[in-house]
C-alpha positions as CSV (number, residue, x, y, z in Angstrom):
1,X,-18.2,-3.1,-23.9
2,X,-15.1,-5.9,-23.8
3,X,-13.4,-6.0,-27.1
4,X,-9.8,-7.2,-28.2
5,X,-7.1,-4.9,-28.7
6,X,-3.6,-5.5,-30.5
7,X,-0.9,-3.9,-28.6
8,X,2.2,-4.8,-29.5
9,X,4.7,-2.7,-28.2
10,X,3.8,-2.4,-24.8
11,X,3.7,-6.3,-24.6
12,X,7.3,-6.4,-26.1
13,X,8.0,-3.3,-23.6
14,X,6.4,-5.9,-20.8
15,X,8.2,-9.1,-21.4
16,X,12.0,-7.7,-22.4
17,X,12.4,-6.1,-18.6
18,X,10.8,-9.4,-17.1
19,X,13.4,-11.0,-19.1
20,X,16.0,-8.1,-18.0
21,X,17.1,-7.8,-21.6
22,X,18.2,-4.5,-23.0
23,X,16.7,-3.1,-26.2
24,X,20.5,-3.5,-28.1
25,X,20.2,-7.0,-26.7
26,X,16.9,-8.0,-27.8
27,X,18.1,-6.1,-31.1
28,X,21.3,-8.5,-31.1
29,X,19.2,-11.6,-30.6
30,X,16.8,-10.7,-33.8
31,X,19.5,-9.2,-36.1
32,X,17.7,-5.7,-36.1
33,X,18.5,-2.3,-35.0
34,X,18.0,-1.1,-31.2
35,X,16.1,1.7,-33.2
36,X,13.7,-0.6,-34.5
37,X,13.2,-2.4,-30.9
38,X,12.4,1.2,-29.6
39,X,9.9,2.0,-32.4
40,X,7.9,-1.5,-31.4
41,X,7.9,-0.4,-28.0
42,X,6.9,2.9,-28.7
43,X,4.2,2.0,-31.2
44,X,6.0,4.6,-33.8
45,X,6.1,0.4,-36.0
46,X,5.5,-3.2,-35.2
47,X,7.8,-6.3,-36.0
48,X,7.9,-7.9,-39.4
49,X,5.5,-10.5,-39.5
50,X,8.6,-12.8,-40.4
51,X,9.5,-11.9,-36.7
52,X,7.1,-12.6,-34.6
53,X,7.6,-16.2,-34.0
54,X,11.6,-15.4,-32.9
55,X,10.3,-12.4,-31.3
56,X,8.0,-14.6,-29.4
57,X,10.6,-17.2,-28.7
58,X,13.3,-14.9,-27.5
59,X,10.6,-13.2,-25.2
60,X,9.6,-16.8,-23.8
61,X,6.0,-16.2,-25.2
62,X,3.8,-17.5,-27.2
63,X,2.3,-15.7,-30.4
64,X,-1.0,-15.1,-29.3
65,X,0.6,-13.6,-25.7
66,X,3.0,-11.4,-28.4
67,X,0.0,-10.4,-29.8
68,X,-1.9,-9.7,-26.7
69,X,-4.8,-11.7,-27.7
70,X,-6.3,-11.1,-24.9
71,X,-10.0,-9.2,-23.7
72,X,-9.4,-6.1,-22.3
73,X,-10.7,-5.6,-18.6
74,X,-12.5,-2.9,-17.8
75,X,-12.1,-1.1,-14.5
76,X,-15.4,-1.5,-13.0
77,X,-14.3,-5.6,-13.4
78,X,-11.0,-4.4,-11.2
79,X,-12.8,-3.2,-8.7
80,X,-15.2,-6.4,-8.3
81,X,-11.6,-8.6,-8.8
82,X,-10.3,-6.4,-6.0
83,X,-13.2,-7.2,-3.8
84,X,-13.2,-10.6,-4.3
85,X,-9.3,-10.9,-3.6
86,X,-10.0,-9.2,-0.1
87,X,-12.8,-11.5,0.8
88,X,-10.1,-14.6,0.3
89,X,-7.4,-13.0,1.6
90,X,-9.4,-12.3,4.8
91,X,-11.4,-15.1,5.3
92,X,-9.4,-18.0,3.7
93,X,-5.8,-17.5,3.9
94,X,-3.1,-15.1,2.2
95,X,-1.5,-17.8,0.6
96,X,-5.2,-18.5,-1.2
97,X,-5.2,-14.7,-2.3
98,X,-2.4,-15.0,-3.6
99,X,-3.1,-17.5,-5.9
100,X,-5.7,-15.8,-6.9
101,X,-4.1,-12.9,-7.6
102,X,-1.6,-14.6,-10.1
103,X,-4.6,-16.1,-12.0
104,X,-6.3,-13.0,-13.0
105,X,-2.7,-11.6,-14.1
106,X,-2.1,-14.2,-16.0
107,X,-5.8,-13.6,-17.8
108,X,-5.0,-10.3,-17.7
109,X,-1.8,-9.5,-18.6
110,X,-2.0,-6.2,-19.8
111,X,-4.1,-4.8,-17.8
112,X,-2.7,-1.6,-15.5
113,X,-5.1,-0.7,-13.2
114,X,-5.0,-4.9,-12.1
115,X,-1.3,-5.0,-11.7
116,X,-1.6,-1.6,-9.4
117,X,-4.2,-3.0,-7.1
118,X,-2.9,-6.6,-6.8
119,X,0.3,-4.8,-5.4
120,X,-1.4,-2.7,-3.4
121,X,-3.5,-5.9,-1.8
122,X,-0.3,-8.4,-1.9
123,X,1.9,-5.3,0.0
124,X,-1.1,-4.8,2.4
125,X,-2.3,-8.3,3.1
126,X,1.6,-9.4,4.1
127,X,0.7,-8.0,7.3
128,X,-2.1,-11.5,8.2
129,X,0.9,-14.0,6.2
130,X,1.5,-16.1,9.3
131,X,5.5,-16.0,9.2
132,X,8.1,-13.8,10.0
133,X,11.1,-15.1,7.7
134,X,12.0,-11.7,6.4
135,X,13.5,-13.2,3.0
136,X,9.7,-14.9,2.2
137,X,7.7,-11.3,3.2
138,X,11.0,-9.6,1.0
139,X,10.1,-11.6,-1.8
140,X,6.4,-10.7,-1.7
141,X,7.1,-7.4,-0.9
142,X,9.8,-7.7,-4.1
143,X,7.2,-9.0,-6.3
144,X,4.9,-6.1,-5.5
145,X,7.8,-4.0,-6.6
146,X,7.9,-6.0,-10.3
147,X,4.1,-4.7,-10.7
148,X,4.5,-1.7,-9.6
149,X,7.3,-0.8,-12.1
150,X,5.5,-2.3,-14.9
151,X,2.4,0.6,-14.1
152,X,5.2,2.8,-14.3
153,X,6.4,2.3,-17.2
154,X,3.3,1.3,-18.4
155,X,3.1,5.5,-18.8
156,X,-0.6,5.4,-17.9
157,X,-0.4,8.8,-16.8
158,X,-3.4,8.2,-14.1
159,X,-1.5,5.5,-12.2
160,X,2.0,6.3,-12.4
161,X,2.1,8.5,-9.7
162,X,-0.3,6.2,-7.2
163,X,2.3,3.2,-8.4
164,X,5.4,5.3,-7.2
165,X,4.1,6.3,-4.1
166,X,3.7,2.8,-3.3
167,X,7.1,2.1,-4.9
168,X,8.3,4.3,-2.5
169,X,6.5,3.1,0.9
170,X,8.0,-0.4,-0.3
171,X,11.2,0.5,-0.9
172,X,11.4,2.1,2.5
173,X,10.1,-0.7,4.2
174,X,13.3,-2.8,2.4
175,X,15.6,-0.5,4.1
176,X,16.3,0.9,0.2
177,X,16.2,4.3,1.1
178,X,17.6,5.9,-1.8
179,X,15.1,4.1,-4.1
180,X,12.5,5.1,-1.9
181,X,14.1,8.5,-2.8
182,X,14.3,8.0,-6.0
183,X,10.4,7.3,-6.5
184,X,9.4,10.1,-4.1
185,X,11.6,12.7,-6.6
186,X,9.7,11.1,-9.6
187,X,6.3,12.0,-8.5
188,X,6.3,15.4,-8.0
189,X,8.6,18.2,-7.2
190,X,5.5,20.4,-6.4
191,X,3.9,20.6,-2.6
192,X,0.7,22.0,-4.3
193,X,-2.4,20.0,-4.0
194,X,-5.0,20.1,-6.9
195,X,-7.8,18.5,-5.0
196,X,-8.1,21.7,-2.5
197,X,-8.9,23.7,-6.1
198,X,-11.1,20.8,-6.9
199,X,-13.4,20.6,-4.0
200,X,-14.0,24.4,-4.1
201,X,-15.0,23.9,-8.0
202,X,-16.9,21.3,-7.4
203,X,-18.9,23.2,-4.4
204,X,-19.2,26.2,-6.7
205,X,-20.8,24.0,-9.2
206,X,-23.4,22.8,-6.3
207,X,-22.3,18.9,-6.2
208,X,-22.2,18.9,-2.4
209,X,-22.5,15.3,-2.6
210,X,-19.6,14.8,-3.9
211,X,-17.8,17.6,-2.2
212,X,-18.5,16.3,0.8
213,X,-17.0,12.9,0.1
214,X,-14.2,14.4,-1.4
215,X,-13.4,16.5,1.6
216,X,-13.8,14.1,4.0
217,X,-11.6,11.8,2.4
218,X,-8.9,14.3,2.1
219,X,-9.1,15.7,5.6
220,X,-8.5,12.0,6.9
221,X,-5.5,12.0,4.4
222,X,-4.2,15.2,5.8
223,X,-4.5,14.6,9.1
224,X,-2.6,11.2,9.0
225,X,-0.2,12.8,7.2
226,X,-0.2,15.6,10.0
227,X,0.3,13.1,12.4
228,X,3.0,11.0,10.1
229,X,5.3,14.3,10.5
230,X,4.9,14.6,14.3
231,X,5.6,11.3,15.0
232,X,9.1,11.5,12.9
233,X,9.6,14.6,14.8
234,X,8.9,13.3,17.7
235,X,11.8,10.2,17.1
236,X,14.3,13.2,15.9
237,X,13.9,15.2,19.2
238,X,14.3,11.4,20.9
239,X,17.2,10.1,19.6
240,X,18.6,13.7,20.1
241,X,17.6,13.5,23.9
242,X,15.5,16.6,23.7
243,X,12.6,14.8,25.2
244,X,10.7,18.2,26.3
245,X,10.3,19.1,22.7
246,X,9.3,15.0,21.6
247,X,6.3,14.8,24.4
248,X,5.5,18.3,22.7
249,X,5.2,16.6,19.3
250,X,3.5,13.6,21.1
251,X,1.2,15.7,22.6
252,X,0.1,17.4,19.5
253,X,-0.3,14.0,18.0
254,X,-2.9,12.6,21.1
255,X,-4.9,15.5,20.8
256,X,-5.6,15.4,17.0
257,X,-6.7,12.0,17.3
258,X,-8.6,12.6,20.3
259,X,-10.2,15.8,18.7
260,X,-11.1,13.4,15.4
261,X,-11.0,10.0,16.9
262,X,-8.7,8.2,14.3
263,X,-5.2,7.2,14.2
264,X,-5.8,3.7,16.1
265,X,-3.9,5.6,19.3
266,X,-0.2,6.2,17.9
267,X,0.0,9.2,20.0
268,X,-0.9,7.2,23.3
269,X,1.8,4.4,21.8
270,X,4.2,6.9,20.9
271,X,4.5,7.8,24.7
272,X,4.7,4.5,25.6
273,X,7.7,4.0,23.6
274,X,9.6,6.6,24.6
275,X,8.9,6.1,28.6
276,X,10.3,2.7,27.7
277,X,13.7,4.7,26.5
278,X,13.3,6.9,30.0
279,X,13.6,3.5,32.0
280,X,10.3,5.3,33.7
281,X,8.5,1.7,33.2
282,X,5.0,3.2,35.3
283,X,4.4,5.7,33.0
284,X,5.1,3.2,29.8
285,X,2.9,0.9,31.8
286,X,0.1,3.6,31.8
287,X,0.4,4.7,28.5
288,X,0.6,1.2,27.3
289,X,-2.5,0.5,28.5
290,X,-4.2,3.9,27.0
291,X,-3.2,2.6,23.8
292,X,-4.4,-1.3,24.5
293,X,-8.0,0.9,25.5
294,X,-7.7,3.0,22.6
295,X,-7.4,0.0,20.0
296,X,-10.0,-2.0,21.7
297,X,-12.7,1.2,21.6
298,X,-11.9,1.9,17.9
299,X,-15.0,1.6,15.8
300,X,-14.6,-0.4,12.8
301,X,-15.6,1.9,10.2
302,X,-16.2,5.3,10.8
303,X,-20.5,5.7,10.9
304,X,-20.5,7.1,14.5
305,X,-18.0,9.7,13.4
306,X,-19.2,12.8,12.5
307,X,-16.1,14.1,10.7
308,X,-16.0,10.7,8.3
309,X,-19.5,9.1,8.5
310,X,-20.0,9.3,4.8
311,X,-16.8,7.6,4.3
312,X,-16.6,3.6,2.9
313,X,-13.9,1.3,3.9
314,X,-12.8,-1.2,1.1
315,X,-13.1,-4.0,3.4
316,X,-16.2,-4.7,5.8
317,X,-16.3,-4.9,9.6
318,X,-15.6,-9.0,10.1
319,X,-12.6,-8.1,7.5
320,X,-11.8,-5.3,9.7
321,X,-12.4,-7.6,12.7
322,X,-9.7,-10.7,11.1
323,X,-6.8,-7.8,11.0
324,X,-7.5,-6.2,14.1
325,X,-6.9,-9.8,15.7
326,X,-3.7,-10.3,14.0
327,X,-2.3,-6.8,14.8
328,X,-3.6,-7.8,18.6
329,X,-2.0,-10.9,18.7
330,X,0.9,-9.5,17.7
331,X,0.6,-6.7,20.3
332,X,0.6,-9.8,22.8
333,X,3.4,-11.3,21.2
334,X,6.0,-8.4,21.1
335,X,8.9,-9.1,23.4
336,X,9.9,-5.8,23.8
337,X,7.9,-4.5,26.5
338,X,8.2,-7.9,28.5
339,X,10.1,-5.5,31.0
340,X,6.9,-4.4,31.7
341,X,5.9,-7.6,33.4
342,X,4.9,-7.6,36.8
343,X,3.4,-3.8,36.6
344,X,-0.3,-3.4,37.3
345,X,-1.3,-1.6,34.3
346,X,0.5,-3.5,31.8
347,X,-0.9,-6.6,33.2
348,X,-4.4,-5.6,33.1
349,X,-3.5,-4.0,29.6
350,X,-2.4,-7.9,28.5
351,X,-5.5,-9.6,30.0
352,X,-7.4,-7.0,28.2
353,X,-5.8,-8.0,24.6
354,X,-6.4,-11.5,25.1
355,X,-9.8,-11.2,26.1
356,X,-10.6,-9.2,23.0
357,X,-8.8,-12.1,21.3
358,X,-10.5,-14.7,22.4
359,X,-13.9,-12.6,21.4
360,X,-13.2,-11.5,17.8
């Protein structure tokens, strides 16, 4: 059931960091203690009803935004926002998600499961924004940030630690790395996972249904993550010209993904990439064009897989189809293995991307 709620503190909490105003500022401003700011936000006490309307105006509100008289949003109306957004972001333009986006924050201010999924979709979607000024995808991915810290300190203790793991990805993509460090610290200092405990209870308790999802879902999670470490290994023992040891790592990686058939060929591209460092320009050919194959032959959701079929993808094949034609465009577009011209296999690899283009 919607109903109206009246939560003060967390709206003053909200709108004093947007403003960037301390709490002994915002105290300044009203002629009250820093104490009694910290008590509003807290919800130990609200403001003086002889307040409010400063409160509001040094907040650059409104009263009925202060008061938060709004309808609360329930997360089963996230979930269809969130698959609406997708469908406009895919199939009319970024810049018309976006939009969107801002409209159901503004009607929904308060709500912390929205804020974490329209970051989530703004930070993903970046990726079909047809530019590649880095100060406009900064900003977006900047703005993502802003939501992202309001989950946190919204202390919604189910999405604080989903919110700074993306804080951290985003960070690191900005080149921040000790804020990425910073959020990575926050979320955990443990390496233990509870959802290996969880799927055993859940089988003793004869929900295999479940279990079964919950597995499979976590065993693509681990694996990436498997492969995420090999593939940093694998630039380590580069860079440090130990290049026995990083076709090793590489190796490991092409054979996980062969074995499970995901990864979208990383370990074929990874090889690539480092014959390009070897100057052996055959063998990046060759291994360029494994990876072109690879791509091409990827399913686009996993039903023929019988590690994942009982897995659902958030967005449907023809969205899976519009990104897969940006990410091969760009493919076609990447100047740095222009060496390449010239060699058989990266030719045929080229004519194979465009061709695939010109399909999808």
């Amino acid at each position: 059931m919607n109903d109206f709620s009246l939560n003060i503190g967390s709206t003053i909490l909200r709108l004093r960091k947007e403003m960037c105003l301390t709490q002994e500022q915002l105290a300044e401003i009203l002629g009250v203690t820093a104490g009694a700011v910290s008590k509003w936000e807290n919800g130990n006490s609200t403001p003086d009803i002889a307040l409010l309307a400063p409160l509001a105006r040094s907040l650059n509100t409104s009263l009925d935004m202060l008061l938060n008289f709004q309808r609360n949003i329930t997360d089963d109306e996230v979930i269809n926002i969130k698959q609406e957004i997708n469908e406009i972001f895919l199939h009319k333009s970024y810049y018309e998600g976006e939009k969107r986006c801002n409209e159901y924050l503004k009607e929904y201010p308060n709500s912390v499961y929205l804020k974490y999924i329209i970051a989530n979709s703004i930070t993903m979607y970046i990726t079909i924004l047809d530019t590649k000024d880095e100060n406009v995808i900064n900003d977006k991915l900047n703005y993502s940030l802003k939501l992202l810290q309001q989950v946190v300190d919204s202390r919604e203790s189910k999405y604080v630690n989903a919110a700074l793991f993306a804080i951290a990805n985003i960070q690191m993509m900005l080149e921040n790395y000790e804020e990425s460090e910073k959020a990575i610290i926050e979320i955990s200092n443990s390496f233990l996972d509870p959802m290996v405990l969880y799927t055993s209870l859940l089988q003793r308790q004869g929900k295999d249904k479940e279990t079964i999802q919950i597995c499979e879902r976590m065993l693509l999670q681990y694996i990436n993550q498997a492969t995420a470490m090999l593939s940093i290994l694998s630039n380590i023992s580069k860079k440090e010209e130990d290049f026995e040891k990083t076709k090793l790592f590489i190796n490991t990686i092409v054979e996980i993904q062969n074995i499970f058939n995901v990864g979208m060929y990383s370990g074929a591209y990874n090889y690539y990439k480092l014959y390009l460092v070897l100057n052996d320009y055959s063998l990046a050919s060759k291994w360029f064009k494994i990876y072109v194959e690879g791509i091409i032959s990827t399913y686009y959701d996993y039903s023929n897989n019988p590690y994942f079929k009982n897995l659902k993808l958030e967005i449907d094949v023809e969205g899976q189809k519009a990104i897969r034609k940006k990410m091969l465009q760009s493919i076609v577009d990447e100047k740095e293995h222009k060496v390449l011209n010239g060699i058989l296999d990266y030719e045929e690899a080229i004519g194979i991307l465009n061709k695939e283009i010109n399909f999808l």
